[in-house]
MARGULUM-239835 format. One line per field, with one value per residue (C-alpha): x, y, z. Coordinates in Angstrom, 3 decimals. Example, Ala and Ser with C-alpha at 12.3 -4.5 7.8 and 13.67 -1.06 7.14 Angstrom:
x [12.300/13.670] .
y [-4.500/-1.060] .
z [7.800/7.140] .
***
This chain:
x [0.000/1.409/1.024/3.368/3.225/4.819/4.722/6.550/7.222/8.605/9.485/8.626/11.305/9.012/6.783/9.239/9.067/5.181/5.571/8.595/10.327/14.414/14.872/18.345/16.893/14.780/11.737/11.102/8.659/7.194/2.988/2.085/3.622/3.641/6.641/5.814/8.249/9.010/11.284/12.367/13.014/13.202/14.226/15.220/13.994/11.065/10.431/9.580/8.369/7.644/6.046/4.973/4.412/3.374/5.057/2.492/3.867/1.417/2.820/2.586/-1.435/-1.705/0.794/0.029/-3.511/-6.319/-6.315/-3.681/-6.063/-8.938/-10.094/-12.161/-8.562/-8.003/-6.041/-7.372/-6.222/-7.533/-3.873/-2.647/-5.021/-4.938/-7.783/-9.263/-6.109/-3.970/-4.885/-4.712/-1.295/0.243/-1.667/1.398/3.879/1.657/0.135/2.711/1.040/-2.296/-2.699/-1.143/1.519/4.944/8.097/7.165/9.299/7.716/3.645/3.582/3.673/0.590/-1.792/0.961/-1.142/0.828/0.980/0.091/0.241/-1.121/-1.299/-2.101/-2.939/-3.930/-7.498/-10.329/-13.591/-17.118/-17.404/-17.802/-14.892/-17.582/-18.406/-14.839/-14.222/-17.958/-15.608/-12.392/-13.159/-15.569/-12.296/-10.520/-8.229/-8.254/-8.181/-7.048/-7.575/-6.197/-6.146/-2.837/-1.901/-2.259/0.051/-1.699/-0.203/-4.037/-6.995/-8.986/-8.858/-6.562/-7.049/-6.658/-9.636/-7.030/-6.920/-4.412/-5.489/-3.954/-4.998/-3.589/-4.122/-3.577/-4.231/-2.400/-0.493/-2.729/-6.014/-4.913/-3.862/-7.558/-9.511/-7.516/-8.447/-11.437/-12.421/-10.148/-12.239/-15.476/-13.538/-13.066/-15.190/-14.317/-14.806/-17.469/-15.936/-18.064/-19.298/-19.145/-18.178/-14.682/-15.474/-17.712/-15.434/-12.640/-15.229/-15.662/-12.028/-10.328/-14.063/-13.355/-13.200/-14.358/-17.224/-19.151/-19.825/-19.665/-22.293/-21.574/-21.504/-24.212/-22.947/-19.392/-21.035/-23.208/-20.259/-17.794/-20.505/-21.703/-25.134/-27.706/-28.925/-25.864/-25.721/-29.047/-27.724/-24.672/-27.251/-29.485/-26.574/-26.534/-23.037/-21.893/-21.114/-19.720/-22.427/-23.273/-26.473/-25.606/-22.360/-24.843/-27.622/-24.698/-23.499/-26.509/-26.729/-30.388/-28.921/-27.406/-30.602/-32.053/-29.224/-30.246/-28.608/-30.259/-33.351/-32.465/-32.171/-35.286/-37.287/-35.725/-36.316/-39.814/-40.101/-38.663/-41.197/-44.231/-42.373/-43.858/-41.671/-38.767/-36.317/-33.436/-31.768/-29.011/-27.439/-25.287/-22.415/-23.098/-20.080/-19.425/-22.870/-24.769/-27.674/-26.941/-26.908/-30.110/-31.587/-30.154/-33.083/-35.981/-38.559/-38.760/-35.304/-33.529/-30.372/-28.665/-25.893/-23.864/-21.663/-19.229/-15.589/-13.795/-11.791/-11.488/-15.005/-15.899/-14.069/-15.435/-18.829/-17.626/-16.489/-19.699/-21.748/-19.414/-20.478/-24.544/-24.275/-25.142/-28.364/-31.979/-33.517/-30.012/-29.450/-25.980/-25.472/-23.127/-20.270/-19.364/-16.729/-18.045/-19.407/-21.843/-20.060/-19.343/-21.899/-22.456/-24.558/-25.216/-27.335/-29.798/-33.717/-33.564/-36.705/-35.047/-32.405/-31.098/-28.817/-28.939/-26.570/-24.986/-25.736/-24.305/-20.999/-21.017/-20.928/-23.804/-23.134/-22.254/-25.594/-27.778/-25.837/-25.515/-29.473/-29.918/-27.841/-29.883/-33.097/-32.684/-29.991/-30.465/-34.307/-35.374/-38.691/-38.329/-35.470/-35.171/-33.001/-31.981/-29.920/-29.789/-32.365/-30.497/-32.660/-32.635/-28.944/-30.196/-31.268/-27.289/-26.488/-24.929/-26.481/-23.408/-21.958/-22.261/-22.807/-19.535/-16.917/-17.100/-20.523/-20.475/-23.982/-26.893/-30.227/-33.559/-36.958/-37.650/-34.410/-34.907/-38.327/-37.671/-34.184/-36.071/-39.205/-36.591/-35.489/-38.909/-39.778/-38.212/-38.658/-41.942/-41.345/-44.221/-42.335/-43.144/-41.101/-40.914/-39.174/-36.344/-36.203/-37.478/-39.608/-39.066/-42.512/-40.215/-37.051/-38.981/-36.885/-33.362/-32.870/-35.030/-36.459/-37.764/-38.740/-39.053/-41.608/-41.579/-44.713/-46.160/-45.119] .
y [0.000/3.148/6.908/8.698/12.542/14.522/18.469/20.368/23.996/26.619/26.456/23.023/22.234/24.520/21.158/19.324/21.823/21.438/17.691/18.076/15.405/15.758/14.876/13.385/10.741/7.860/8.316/4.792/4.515/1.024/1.445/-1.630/-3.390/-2.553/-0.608/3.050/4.380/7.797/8.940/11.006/10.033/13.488/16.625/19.607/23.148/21.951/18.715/16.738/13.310/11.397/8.218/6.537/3.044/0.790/-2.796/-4.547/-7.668/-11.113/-12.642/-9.155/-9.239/-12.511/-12.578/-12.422/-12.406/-14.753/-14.759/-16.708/-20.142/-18.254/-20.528/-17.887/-16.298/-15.932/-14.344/-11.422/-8.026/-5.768/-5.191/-4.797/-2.214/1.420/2.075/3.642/1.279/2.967/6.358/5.280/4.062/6.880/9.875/10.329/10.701/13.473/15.148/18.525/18.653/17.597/20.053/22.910/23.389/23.690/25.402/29.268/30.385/28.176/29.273/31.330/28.200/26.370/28.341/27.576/25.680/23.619/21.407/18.074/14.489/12.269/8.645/5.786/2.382/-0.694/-0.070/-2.808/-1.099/-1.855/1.814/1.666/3.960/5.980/6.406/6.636/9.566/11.255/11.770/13.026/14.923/17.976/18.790/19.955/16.646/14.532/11.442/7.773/4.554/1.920/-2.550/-4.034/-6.908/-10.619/-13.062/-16.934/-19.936/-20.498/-18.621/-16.851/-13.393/-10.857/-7.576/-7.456/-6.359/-4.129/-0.761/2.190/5.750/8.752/12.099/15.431/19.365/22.106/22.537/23.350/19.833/20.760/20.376/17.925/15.231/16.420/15.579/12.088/11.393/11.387/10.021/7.220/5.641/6.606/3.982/1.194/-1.886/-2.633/1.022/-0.546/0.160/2.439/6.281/8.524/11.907/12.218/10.659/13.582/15.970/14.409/15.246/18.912/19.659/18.273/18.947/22.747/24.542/21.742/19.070/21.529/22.331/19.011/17.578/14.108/15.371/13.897/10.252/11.024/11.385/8.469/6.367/7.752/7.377/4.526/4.771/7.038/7.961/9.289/11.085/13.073/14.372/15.895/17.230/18.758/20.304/23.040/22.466/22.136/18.549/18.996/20.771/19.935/18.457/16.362/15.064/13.840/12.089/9.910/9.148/8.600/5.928/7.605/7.494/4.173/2.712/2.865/1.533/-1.534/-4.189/-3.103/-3.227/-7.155/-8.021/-5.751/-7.845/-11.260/-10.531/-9.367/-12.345/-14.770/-13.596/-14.828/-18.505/-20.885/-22.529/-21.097/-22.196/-23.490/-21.033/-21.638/-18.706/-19.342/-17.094/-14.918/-12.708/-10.746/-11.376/-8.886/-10.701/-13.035/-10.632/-9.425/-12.804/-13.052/-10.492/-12.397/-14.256/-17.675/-18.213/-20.290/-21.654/-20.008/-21.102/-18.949/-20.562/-18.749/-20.242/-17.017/-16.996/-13.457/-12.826/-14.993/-13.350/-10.372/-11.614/-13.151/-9.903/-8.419/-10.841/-10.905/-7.083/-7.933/-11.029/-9.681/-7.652/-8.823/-11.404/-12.517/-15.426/-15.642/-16.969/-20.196/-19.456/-22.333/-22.758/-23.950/-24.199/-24.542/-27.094/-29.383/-31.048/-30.645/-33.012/-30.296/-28.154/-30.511/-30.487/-26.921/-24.481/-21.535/-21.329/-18.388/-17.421/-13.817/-12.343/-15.902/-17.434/-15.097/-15.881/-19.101/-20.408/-21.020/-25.085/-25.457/-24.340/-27.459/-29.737/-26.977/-26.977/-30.858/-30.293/-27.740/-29.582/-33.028/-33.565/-30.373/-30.280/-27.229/-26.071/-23.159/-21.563/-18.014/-16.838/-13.179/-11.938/-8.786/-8.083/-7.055/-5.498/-2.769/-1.869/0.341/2.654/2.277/3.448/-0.025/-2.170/-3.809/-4.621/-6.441/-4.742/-6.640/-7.688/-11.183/-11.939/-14.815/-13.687/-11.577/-12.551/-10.756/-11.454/-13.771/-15.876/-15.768/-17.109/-19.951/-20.748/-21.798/-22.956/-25.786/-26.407/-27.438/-29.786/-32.796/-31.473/-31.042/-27.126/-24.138/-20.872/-17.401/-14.189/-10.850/-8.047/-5.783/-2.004/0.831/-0.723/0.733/0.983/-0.709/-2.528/-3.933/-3.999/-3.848/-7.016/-10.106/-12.643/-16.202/-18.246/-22.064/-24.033/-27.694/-29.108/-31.363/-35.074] .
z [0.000/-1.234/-1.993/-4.068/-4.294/-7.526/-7.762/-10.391/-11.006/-9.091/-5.044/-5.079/-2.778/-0.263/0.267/1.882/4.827/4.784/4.882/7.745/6.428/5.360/2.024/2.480/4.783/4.538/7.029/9.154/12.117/13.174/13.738/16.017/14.022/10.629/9.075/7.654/5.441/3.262/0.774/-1.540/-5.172/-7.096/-5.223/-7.420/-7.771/-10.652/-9.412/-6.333/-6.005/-2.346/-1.548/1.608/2.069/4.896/4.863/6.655/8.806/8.847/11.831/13.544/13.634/14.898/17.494/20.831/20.097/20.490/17.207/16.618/17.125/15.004/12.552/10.654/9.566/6.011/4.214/2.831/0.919/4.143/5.428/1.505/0.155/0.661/3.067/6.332/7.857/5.478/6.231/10.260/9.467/7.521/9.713/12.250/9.339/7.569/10.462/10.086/6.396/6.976/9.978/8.362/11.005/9.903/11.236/11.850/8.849/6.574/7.323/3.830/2.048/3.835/1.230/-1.331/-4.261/-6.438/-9.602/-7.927/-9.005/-6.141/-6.960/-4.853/-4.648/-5.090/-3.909/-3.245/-3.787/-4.695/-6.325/-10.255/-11.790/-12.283/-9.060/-8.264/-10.723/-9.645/-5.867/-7.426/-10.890/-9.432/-7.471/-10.505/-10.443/-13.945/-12.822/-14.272/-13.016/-13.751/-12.829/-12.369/-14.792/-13.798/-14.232/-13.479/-14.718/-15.699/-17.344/-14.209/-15.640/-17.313/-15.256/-11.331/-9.632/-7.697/-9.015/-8.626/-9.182/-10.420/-9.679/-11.372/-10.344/-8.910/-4.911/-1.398/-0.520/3.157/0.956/-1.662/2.126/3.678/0.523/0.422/4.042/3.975/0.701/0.362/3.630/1.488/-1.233/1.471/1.836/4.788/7.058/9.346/12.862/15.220/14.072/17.067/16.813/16.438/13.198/12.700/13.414/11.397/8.188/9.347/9.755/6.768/4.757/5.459/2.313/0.099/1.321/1.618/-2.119/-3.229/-5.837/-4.054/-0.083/0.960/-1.120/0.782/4.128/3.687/2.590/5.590/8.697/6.773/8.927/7.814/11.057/11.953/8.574/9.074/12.311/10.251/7.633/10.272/12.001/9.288/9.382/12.785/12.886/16.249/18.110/22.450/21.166/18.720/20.416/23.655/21.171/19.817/23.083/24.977/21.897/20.587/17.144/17.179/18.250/14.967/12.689/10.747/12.631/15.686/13.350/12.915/16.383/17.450/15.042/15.915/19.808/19.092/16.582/19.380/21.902/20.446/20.145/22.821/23.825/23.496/26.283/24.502/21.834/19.345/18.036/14.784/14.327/17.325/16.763/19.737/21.073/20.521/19.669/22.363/25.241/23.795/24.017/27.376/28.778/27.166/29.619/29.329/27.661/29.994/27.779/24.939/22.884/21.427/18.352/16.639/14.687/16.124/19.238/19.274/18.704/21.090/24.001/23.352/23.649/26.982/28.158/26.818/28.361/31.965/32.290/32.077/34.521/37.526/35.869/36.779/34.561/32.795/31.111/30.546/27.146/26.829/24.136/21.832/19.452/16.341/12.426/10.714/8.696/11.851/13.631/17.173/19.356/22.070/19.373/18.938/19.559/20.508/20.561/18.636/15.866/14.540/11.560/11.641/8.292/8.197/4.936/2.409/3.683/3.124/-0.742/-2.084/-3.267/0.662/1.932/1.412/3.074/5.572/5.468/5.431/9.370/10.421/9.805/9.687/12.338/14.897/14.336/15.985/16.390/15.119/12.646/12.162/8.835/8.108/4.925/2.744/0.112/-3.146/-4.446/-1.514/-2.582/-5.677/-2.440/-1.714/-4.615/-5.174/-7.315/-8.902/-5.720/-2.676/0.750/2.221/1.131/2.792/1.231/-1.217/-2.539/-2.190/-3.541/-4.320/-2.455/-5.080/-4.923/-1.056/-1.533/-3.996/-1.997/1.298/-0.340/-2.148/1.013/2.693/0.017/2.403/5.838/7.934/8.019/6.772/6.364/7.232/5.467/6.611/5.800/8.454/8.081/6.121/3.203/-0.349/-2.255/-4.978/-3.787/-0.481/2.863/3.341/5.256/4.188/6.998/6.682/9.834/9.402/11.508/12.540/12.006/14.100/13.115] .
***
């Protein structure tokens, strides 16, 4: 992961004062981990040229972890990629630039614009180029983007799905950093860690002079809070993102109440409630156990099982569940390590099973034998199934694409309909679908539900 930074024409040797870094040395810091790096290769009175590169190191994010015996870890592109890590990784090194906060003596050049050539890369994205040049092009850059070349010993494809990007114009290097900052994050898949607002005011500080005008602002701030609730606080702050008011609603939680996946587990809970019985609960792929501590406060639950393949995900749910022990009415959930894919005699005959956002990461040719477990071995009374409605991503603005990068599939109502209707045809199970979240008059809900119920045999 890279970002190289050319600038020609007059003074340019003024930027290396912005960016605080000595061009006759090589730039090395170590970021938990991971080795940051700078350099100079062109330095002359017409022409500059920098780069900055992270070396991430494997072995680094596993040891000393729990997840080193995590047997959901794959190898991925996350720590590869320039991203919101990236950025996170790289913000130390260009903080004197980004903040606008050089030496005394060199303050006359903050406001300095110059000819700029900012390329980075590679990037994983679900934006179209289109999308990607919508961002970048009504900032005066031309842009180019471009997939690097494969090279497989067999025929997969031709073109990487990687892509690099090259951007060209004429800006302050303070702007040209801010307006990569923030939309390079807006590019990740992956930005899906918690909005509060410091991430707010990251947007209004390096968005000054700029976001504001944008044709795509409110697509950027949807993309960079990633939760529209959050978003139409920053729209109906008239601009000041980082007002008392607003501030205390996201930390009293009223905003995060109302994102989608607390949708999901409002509906299962309410959906679980009208079960009789429903003592005994299975909860596939529990994650951190969110759902699970939810679960935990329902009457009449008197066992849950919490199954996830993640060790580390699993003692966070333990720490998550060790803090509401001691509240009235807790059931404490039980955490077990396990798969869908292996079966597990302690799941079996339960009241309740639930696979909430489960499915569509698992490949599609693995999910009826998967099935043929759940309701031929495990038998539950009652299964409850949640996954996202396709269709609903046009409302994204991201109809090509999937909403993770994880997800193996998404399907429409009507695949979701004929999928567990096939799987009935053997078992003694009616089903019942409902939708999660705002409905679309055309596109239905965002999240699709189906609940599967034994009959009597």
């Amino acid at each position: 992961m890279q970002l190289t930074i050319e600038a020609t024409g007059d003074n340019v040797k003024a930027i290396s004062y912005l960016l605080a870094k000595n061009p006759n040395n090589i730039y090395e810091r170590n970021h938990k981990g991971h080795l940051v790096r700078l350099f100079y290769s062109k330095f002359s009175e017409t022409e500059l040229e920098v780069t900055i590169f992270v070396s991430p190191d494997p072995i680094e994010l596993l040891k000393n972890t729990s997840n080193i015996y995590d047997i959901t870890h794959y190898i991925n592109d996350r720590e590869f990629a320039v991203s919101s890590i990236f950025c996170s990784f790289i913000k130390s090194a260009l903080g004197t630039a980004l903040n606008g906060q050089p030496k005394e003596e060199f303050l006359e050049w903050v406001g300095q614009p110059f000819s700029f050539h900012f390329s980075f890369g590679p990037v994983v994205s679900n934006l179209s180029d289109q999308q990607i040049m919508d961002l970048f092009e009504p900032l005066g850059y031309e842009i180019e983007i471009s997939c690097g070349e494969t090279d497989y010993s067999f025929d997969i494809k031709q073109k990487s799905t990687a892509r690099y990007i090259s951007l060209k114009g004429l800006c302050t290097l303070q702007n040209g950093l801010r307006q990569l900052f923030i939309l390079i994050p807006v590019l990740d898949n992956y930005k899906h860690y918690y909005i509060d607002e410091k991430e707010i005011e990251k947007l209004e500080r390096y968005g000054q002079g700029w976001l504001e005008d944008h044709p795509q602002k409110e697509f950027i701030l949807r993309q960079a809070l990633r939760f529209k609730e959050i978003y139409s606080i920053v729209e109906n702050s008239k601009n000041n993102m980082t007002s008392n008011e607003n501030k205390q609603e996201i930390e009293e939680g009223n905003a995060v109440k109302v994102r989608l996946n607390d949708l999901r587990y409002e509906k299962i809970i309410e959906t679980v409630n009208k079960i009789e019985p429903r003592e005994s609960i299975v909860d596939f792929g529990s994650g951190e156990g969110k759902l699970s501590l939810r679960l935990g406060f329902v009457n009449g639950v008197k066992e849950i099982l919490a199954v996830e393949p993640s060790e580390s995900a699993t003692i966070r749910a333990l720490e998550r569940f060790d803090k509401a022990e001691y509240k009235v009415g807790f059931v404490t959930p039980t955490t077990v390590w396990g798969s869908l894919f292996y079966y597990d005699e302690r799941l079996k005959g339960k009241n309740i099973m639930i696979l909430c956002e489960v499915i569509e990461h698992i490949d599609e040719f693995r999910l009826p034998k998967v099935m043929d477990t759940i309701l031929n071995e495990y038998q539950p009374k009652v299964l409850i199934i949640t996954t996202p409605n396709r269709e609903y991503n046009s409302v994204y603005d991201m109809e090509e694409h999937f909403r993770h990068n994880d997800h193996r599939f998404e399907w429409t109502r009507e695949e979701f309909y004929n999928w567990c209707s096939n799987r009935v045809d053997n078992y003694p199970y009616k089903l019942i679908f409902d939708g999660i979240g705002e409905e679309h008059e055309l596109y239905g809900c965002p999240t699709q539900m189906c609940m599967f119920v034994r009959k009597e045999v």
